[in-house]
C-alpha positions as CSV (number, residue, x, y, z in Angstrom):
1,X,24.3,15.1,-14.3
2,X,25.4,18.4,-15.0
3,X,29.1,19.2,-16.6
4,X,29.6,21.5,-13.8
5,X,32.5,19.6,-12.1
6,X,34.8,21.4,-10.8
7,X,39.1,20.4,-11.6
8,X,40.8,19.4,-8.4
9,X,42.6,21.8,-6.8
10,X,45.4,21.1,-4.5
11,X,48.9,22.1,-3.4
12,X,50.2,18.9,-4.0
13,X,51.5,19.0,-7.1
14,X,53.6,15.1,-6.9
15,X,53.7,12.1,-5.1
16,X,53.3,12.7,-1.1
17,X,56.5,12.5,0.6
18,X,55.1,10.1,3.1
19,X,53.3,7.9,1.0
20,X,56.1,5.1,1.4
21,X,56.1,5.6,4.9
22,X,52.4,4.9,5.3
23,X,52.5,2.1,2.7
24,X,55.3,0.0,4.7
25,X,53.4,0.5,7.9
26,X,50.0,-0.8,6.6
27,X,52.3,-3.9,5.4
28,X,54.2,-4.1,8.9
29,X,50.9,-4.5,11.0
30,X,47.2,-5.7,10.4
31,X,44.3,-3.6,10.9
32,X,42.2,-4.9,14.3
33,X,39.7,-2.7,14.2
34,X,36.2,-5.2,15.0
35,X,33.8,-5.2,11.6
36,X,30.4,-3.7,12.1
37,X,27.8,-6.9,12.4
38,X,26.2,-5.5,9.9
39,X,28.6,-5.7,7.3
40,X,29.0,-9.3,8.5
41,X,25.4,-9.7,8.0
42,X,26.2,-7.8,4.2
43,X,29.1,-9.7,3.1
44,X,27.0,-13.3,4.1
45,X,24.2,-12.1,1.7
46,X,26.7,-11.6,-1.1
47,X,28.6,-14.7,-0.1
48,X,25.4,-16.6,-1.1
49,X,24.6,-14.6,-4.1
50,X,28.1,-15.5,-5.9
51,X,28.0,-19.1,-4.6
52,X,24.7,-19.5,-6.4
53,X,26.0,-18.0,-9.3
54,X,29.2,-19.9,-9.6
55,X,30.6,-17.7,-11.8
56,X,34.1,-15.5,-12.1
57,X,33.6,-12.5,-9.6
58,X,33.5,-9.0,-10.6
59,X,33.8,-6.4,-7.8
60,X,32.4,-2.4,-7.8
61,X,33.7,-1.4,-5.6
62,X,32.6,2.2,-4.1
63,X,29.7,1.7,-6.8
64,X,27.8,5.0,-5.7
65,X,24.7,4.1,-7.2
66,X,24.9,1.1,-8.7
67,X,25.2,2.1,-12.3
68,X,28.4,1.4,-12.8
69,X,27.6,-2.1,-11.6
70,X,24.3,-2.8,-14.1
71,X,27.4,-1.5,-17.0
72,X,30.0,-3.9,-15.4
73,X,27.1,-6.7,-15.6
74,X,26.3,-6.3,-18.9
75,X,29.8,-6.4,-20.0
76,X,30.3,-9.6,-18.2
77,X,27.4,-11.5,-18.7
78,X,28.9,-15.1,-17.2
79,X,30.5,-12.9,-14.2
80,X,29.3,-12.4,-10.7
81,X,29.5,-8.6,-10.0
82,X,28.8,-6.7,-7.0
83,X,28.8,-3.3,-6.4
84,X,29.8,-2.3,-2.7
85,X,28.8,1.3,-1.2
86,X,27.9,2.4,2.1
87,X,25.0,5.0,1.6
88,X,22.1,3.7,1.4
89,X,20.6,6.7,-0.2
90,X,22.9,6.4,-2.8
91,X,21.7,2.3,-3.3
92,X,18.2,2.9,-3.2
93,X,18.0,5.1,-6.4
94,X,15.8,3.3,-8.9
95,X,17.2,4.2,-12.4
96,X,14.7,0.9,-14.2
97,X,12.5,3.0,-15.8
98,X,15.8,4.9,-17.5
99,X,17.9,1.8,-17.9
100,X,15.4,-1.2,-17.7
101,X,15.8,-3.7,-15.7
102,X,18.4,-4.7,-13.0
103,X,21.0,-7.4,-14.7
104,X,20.4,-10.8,-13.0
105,X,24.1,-11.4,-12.4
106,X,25.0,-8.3,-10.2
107,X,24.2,-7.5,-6.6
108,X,24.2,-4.3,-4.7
109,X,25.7,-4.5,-1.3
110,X,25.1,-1.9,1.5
111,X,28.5,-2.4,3.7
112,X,31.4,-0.9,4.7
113,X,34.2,-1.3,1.8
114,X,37.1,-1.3,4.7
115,X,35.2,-4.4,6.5
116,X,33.8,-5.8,3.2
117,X,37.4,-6.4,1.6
118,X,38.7,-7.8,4.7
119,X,35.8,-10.0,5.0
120,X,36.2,-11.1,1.7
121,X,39.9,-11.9,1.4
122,X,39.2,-13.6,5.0
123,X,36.7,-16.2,2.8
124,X,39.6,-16.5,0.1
125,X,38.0,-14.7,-2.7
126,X,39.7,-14.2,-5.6
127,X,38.2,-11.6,-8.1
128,X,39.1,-11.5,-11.6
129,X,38.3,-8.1,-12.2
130,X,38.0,-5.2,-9.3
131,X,36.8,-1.5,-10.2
132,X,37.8,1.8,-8.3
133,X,35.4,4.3,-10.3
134,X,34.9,6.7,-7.7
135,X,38.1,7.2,-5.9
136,X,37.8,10.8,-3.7
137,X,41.0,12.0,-3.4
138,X,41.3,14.2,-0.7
139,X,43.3,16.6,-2.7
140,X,45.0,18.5,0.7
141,X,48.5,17.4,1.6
142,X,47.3,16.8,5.2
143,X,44.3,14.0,3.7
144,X,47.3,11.5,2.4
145,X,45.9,9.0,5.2
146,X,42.5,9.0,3.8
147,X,43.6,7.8,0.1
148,X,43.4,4.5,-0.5
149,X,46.5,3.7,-1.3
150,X,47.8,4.6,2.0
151,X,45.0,3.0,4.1
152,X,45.6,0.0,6.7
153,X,43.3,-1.8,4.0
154,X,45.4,-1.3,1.3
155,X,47.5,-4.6,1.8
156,X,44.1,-6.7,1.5
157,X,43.1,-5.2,-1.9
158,X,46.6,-5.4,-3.2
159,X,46.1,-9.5,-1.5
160,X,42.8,-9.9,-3.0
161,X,44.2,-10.2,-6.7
162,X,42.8,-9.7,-10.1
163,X,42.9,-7.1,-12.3
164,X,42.3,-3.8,-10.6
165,X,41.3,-1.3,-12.5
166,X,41.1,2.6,-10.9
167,X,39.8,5.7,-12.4
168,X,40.1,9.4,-11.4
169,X,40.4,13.3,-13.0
170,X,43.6,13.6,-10.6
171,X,46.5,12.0,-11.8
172,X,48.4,12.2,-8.7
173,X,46.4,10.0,-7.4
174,X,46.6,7.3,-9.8
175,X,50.2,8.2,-9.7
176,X,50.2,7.6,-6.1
177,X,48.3,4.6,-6.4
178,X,50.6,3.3,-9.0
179,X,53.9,3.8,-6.8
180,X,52.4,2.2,-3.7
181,X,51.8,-1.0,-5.9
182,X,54.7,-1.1,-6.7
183,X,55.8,-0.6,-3.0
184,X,53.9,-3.2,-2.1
185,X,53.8,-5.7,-4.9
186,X,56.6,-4.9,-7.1
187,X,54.7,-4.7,-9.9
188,X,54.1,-2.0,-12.3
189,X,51.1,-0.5,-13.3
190,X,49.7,1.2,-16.6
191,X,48.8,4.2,-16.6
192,X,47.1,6.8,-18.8
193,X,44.7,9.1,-19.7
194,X,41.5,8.2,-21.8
195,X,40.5,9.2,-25.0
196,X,37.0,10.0,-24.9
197,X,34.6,11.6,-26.7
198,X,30.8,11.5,-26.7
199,X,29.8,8.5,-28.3
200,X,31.8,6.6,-25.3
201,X,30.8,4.0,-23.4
202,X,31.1,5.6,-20.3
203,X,31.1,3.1,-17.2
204,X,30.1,5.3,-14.7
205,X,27.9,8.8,-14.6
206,X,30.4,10.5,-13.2
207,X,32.8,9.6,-16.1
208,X,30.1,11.0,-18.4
209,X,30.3,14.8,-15.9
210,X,34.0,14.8,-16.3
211,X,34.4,14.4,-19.8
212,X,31.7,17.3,-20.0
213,X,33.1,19.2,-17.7
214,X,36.3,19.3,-19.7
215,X,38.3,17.4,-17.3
216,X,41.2,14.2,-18.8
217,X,40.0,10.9,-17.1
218,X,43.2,9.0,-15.9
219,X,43.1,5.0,-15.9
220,X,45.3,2.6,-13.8
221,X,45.3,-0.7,-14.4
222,X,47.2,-3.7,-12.6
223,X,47.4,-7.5,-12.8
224,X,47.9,-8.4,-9.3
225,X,48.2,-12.2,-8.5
226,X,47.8,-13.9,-4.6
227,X,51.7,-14.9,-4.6
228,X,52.4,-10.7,-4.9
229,X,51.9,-9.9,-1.2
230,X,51.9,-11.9,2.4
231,X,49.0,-10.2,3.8
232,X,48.7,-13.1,6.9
């Protein structure tokens, strides 16, 4: 990648004055909307894939292509990880001659993340770790629906549990992220920017093109626990 990202740019300079608005109404009323059969078809190949396994599970979720997955893998070697995406473009990318070969205990899953988490805390899975890398923040005021953390999902990955882990070179958006955990969990979250310099271990490539680009890489990170929110 080249360092030719560009900052982000908006006219929201704080937290959104609706975001507490649109994180009580995702906790007030479930999503309905019918999941795709083939993310039902998805999420059962995965389902097998970490029941073989048997091991603590890892999500990626939003992997892009996959590297951030095979780095997740390799950090966790007695983990289950699988990285989620929906392009299959973006999946199909064969990086084995650059990286060698694909770790043995991660899965790429072509599905839709919405369906895919609901699925998943619909089978009671309880992830010990779960990655945001590639969070897009819709950086215009009138995109606050589109973020995450004020999605009709957002109640199932707060309910899904673990550590969860979010990365972005916006900080309101972690920041945003951070107060509707809080909203919704009452618990707090740590955030803060990364030191990085070039000998990092960078988890994902676009890590690597924000740090080159000259941009600060914020981290959130959260231990959530089943008992913090009543998603029924």
């Amino acid at each position: 990648m080249f360092a030719n990202s560009t900052p982000v740019h908006s006219t929201q300079a704080g937290l959104h004055p609706d975001l507490a608005h649109h994180v009580q109404r995702a906790l007030d009323s479930q999503w309905q909307r019918p999941i795709a059969d083939h993310t039902c078809a998805a999420f059962e190949t995965a389902q097998q894939f970490y029941q073989a396994h048997g091991g603590p599970l890892i999500l990626d979720a939003g992997c892009g292509t996959g590297r951030s997955t095979r780095q997740l893998a390799r950090y966790h070697p007695e983990a289950c990880v699988l990285g989620i995406d929906r392009s299959a473009d973006r999946l199909s990318r064969d990086y084995t001659r650059e990286l060698g070969a694909f770790p043995d205990n991660a899965l790429l899953v072509r599905a839709d993340l919405v369906d895919f988490w609901r699925l998943a805390y619909s089978a009671g899975w309880q992830p010990v770790r779960h990655f945001l890398l590639y969070p897009n923040p819709y950086p215009k005021a009138s995109q606050l629906k589109r973020r995450w953390h004020a999605h009709p999902v957002f109640p199932v990955v707060m309910a899904l549990g673990g550590v969860l882990t979010l990365r972005s070179n916006w900080q309101v958006y972690v920041d945003e992220f951070a107060c509707a955990i809080n909203l919704a969990t009452g618990r707090r979250s740590h955030v803060e920017a990364l030191s990085l310099t070039p000998e990092s271990d960078f988890i994902s490539a676009f890590e690597r093109k924000y740090f080159d680009s000259g941009h600060t890489l914020w981290q959130l990170e959260c231990a959530l626990t089943s008992i913090d929110i009543d998603y029924a």
